[in-house]
N, C-alpha and C positions, 0 to 999 in steps of 0.2 A: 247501543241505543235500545231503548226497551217501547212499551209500548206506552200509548198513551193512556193517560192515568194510571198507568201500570200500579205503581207505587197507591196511588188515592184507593185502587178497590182493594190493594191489600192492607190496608191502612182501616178502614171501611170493614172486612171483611174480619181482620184479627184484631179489631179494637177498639171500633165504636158499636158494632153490633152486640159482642158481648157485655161492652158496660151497659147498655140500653136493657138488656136483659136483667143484669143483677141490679139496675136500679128500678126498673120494675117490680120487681119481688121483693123491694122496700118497703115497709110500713112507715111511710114518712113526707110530709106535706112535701118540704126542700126538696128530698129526691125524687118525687113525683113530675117537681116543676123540674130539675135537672134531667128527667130522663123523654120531657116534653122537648127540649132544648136539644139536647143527644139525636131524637127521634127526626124533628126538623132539618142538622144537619145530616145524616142519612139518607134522607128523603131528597136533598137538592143534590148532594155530593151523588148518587146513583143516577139522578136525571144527565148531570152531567157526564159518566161515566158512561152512559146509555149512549147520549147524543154523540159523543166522539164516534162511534165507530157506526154512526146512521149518514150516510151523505145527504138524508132529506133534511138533515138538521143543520141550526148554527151555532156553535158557541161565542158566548161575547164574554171575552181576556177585557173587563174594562179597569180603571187606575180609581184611587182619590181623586174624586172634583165630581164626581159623576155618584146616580144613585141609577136600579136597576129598572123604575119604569120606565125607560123610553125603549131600551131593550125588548123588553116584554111585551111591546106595544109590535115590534115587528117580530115576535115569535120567536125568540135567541132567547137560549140557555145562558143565564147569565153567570159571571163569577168573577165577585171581586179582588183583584190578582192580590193587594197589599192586607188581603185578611186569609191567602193562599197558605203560606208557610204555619202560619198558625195552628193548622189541620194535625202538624206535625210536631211541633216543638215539644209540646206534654205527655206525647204519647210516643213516637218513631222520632226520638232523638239522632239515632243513626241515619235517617234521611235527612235532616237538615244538616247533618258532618259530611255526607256524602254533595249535597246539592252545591253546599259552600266549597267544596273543595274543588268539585267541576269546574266550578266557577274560576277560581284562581288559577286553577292549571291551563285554562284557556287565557288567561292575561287578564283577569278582572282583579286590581286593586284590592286589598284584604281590607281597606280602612274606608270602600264603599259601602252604603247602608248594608248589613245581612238581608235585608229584605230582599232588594233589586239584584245581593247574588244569591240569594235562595231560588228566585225565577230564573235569573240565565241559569242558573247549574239544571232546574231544571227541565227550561228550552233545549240545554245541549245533551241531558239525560233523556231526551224523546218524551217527555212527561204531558206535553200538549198536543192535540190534535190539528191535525190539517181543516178540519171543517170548521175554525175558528177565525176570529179576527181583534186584533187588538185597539182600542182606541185610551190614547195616554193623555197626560198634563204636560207644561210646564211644567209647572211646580208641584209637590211643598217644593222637592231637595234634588240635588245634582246627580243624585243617583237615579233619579228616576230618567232622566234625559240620557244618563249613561245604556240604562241597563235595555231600554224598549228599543232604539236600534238594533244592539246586537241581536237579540231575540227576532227582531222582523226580519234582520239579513238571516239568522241560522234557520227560521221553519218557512218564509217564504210566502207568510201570510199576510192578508191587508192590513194596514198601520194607517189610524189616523192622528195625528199629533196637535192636539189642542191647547191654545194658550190661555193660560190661568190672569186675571187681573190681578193684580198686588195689595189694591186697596178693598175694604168693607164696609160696603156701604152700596145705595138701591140703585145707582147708575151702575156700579161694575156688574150688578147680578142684571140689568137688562143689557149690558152689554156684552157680557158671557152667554146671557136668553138668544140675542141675535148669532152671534159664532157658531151655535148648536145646531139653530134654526140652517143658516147657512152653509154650514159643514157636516157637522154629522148626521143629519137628516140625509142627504144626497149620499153619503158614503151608505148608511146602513141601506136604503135602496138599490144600492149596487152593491153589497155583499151579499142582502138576501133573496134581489129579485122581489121585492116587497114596495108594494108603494105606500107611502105616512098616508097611515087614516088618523084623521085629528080626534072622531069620535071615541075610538078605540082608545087612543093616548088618555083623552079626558077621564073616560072610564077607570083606566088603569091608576090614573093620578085619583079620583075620587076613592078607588076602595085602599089605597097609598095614606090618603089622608087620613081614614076612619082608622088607622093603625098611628099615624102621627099624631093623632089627636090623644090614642091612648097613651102613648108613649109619653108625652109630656105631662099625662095626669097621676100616671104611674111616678114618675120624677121629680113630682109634686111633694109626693109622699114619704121621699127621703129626706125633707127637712124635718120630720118629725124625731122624736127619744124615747125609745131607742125605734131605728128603724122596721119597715117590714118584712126585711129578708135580708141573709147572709150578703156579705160582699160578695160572693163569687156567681151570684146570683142577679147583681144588680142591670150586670151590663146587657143583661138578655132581649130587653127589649130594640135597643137599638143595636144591638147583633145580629137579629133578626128582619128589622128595617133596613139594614145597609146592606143584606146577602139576598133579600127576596121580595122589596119596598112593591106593590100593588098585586101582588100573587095574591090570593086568596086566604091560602092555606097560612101564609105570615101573618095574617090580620089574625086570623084564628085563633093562632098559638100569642098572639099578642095581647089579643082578648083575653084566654084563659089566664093566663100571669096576672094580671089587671084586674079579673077576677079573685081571684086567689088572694093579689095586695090589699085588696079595699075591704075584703072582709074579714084582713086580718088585724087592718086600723077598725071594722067596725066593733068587731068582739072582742077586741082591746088583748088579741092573743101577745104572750110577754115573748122580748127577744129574749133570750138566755145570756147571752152575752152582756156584762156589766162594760159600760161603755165610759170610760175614762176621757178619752180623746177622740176627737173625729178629725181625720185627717184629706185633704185632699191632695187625688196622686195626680202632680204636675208630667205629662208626657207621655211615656207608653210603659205599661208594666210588665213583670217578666215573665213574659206566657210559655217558656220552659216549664213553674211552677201553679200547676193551677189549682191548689192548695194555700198558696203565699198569705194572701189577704185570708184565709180561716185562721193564719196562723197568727195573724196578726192579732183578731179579734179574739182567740180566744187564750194564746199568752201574755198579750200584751193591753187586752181590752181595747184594743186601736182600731174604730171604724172610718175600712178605708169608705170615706162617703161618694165618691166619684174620682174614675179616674179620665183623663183627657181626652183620647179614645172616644170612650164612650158618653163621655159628658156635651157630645155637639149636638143636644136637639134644645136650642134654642129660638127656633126658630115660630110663626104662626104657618098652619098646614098653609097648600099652595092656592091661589085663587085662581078657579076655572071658569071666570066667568069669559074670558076671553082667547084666541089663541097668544098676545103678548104674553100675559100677565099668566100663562101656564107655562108658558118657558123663562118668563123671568123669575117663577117661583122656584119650577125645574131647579133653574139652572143656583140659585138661591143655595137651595138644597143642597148641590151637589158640594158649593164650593163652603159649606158649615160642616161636611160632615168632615172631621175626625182631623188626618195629618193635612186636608189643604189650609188650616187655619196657621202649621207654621210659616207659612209664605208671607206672614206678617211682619211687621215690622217690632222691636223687642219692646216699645209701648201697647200694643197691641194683643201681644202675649198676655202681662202683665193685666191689662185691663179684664179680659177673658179670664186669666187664673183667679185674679180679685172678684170676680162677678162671681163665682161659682162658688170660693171661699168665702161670700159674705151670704150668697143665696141659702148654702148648707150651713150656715152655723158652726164653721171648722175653727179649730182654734194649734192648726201646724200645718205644714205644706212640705213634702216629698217631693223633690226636684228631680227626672232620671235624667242623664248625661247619655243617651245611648250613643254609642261608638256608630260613626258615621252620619251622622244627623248634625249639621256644621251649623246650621242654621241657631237650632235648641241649644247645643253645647257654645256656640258666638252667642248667645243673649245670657250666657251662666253667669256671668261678672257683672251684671247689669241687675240680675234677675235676686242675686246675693247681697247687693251694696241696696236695692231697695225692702228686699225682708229686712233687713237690719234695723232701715233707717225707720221704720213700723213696727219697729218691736213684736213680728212673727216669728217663731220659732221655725225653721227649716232647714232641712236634710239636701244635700245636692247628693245622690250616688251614681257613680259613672256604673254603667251595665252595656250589654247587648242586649235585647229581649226577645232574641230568638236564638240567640247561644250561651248555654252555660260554662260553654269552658273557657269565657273574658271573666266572667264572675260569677262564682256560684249562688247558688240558694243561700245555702249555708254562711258566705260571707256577708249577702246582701242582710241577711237576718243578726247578724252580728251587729252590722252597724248601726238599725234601726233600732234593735234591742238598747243600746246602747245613747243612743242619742231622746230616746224617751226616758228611761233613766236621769238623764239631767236634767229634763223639763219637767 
């Protein structure tokens, strides 16, 4: 058993510090705003490294369906578990071969999301703290109902287990607003000894917004030709909103970006990149590679214009005018952001993948099959017989996207290479 975060501050110490440096000493707008992006994760990932080993502190282990202001509101380090693994994919491949394999040797199914055993491996590698607590979903996927018991029976922390509604639309989000109100509100009171100040909340939801608000203006700006910024750059704003939504310091860096894009639609600076095709990425992409989409754009002239992930801020900021209608918006929030939307049903996917291929002007769609994800890979024969019958061009490729040894780089790029060739 090692300690907690053991693995994140060395992770941290041998490889986000240093790229943060050499892209500092950049002469170069991109890696200015990459090494803003670097700078931010460092900055939360150490708060949490901090708070593990402070008993005055709490950490909040929260899932998809949830977004970090109401955490914030009762003073909990927040960190969301299913953007966790990710820390590690592109940089300490050897900790996600190690966390996966904990996992299986303790009895976790190989053909469960890698996500849900990236976290048991590293529940049972000591990798989280006692001073923490978990609150999960239902949904999206079965792995997550797997993987958050084990975890609460192996570290012995508080667990609250939340039920996701099925359907989308403004009764399920006041009725997921009530569950919050009535559950998790009471549990975080009794984990942190904190009584809900609703002032506090609104506060936190208000400087939340003024980053939602940029976010989607930012987002705005990707239907234009050619865009304001590389693909590997696009997703930052709401990477940024899902890791640290009413903190200050997110708005900040959310600001500068927003800054950065609008001036570079206003001085009409040229992408380099000749843009052939824009494509949108159906699912989750493979963040082993986080070069994939430059490589796209600049062999294959392929802009990936959004991928799934990162495509959920459709949303209008939350209304504070009341305490309902701040947790129906809350709770709104939580259940758009990112994998709660595959808890849909396979019309609902499709409508979602259609709104955002017709919103970006894409003219091909990228389908992933990630291994374990029953839900994405059950709507593939659904999701293949309607591109067709539309005459879309589209790519289905099965991957993991947090392990490259089901598919590599190298193959995934094979196939794409190849299936744009024909169109």
């Amino acid at each position: 058993m090692g300690m907690p975060f053991e693995k994140t501050t060395r992770m941290i110490n041998e490889y986000a510090k240093p790229a943060l440096e050499f892209l500092r000493a950049l002469d170069d707008e991109d890696m200015k705003l990459q090494a803003m992006r670097v700078e931010g994760l460092v900055e939360r990932l150490e708060d949490l490294t901090e708070a593990a080993s402070n008993p005055e502190k709490t950490v909040a282990l929260f899932e998809f369906g949830l977004t970090p202001q109401l955490f914030y509101a009762f003073d909990c380090l927040p960190l969301c578990m299913e953007t966790y693994p990710m820390r590690f994919t592109a940089t300490q491949k050897q900790v996600v071969h190690e966390f996966l394999e904990a996992a299986e040797s303790a009895g976790l199914p190989s053909d469960v999301c890698s996500t849900d055993r990236f976290l048991v491996g590293a529940a049972l590698s000591g990798e989280f703290p006692k001073n923490a607590f978990f609150v999960t979903c239902s949904g999206p996927c079965d792995g997550t109902r797997i993987a958050y018991p084990i975890m609460q029976k192996a570290l012995e922390v508080p667990t609250l287990f939340l039920e996701l509604p099925s359907t989308y639309e403004r009764e399920s989000a006041r009725w997921y607003g009530r569950q919050i109100r009535r559950e998790l509100i009471p549990f975080l009171e009794e984990v942190t000894r904190k009584k809900f100040d609703l002032e506090r909340f609104r506060e936190i939801i208000e400087e939340s917004n003024r980053a939602y608000d940029l976010m989607l203006d930012v987002y705005d700006t990707y239907t234009t030709t050619p865009m304001p910024v590389p693909a590997t750059l696009r997703g930052f704003p709401w990477e940024m909103f899902l890791a640290a939504a009413g903190h200050p310091k997110a708005t900040k860096s959310i600001q500068t970006f927003h800054t950065e894009v609008m001036r570079r639609l206003k001085e009409g600076i040229p992408n380099p990149i000749e843009e052939k095709h824009r494509v949108i990425w159906g699912h989750v992409p493979p963040t082993f590679d986080p070069l994939f989409f430059d490589w796209m754009e600049k062999e294959l002239k392929v802009s990936m214009v959004m991928h799934m992930l990162s495509g959920s801020a459709i949303l209008r900021p939350i209304d504070t005018s009341s305490e309902e209608t701040m947790f129906e918006g809350y709770a709104w929030q939580g259940l758009d952001m990112t994998m709660s939307l595959m808890r849909f049903d396979s019309r609902k996917i499709l409508e979602y993948t259609m709104k955002l291929y017709n919103q970006y002007g894409c003219d091909s769609v990228i389908m992933t099959q990630h291994v374990g994800c029953n839900s994405i890979c059950g709507a593939g024969g659904i999701m293949r017989r309607y591109f067709q019958r539309e005459g879309i061009p589209a790519l289905f490729l099965e991957m993991d996207y947090n392990d490259d040894r089901i598919v590599s780089s190298d193959t995934l790029k094979n196939q794409i290479e190849e299936f744009f060739l024909t169109i």
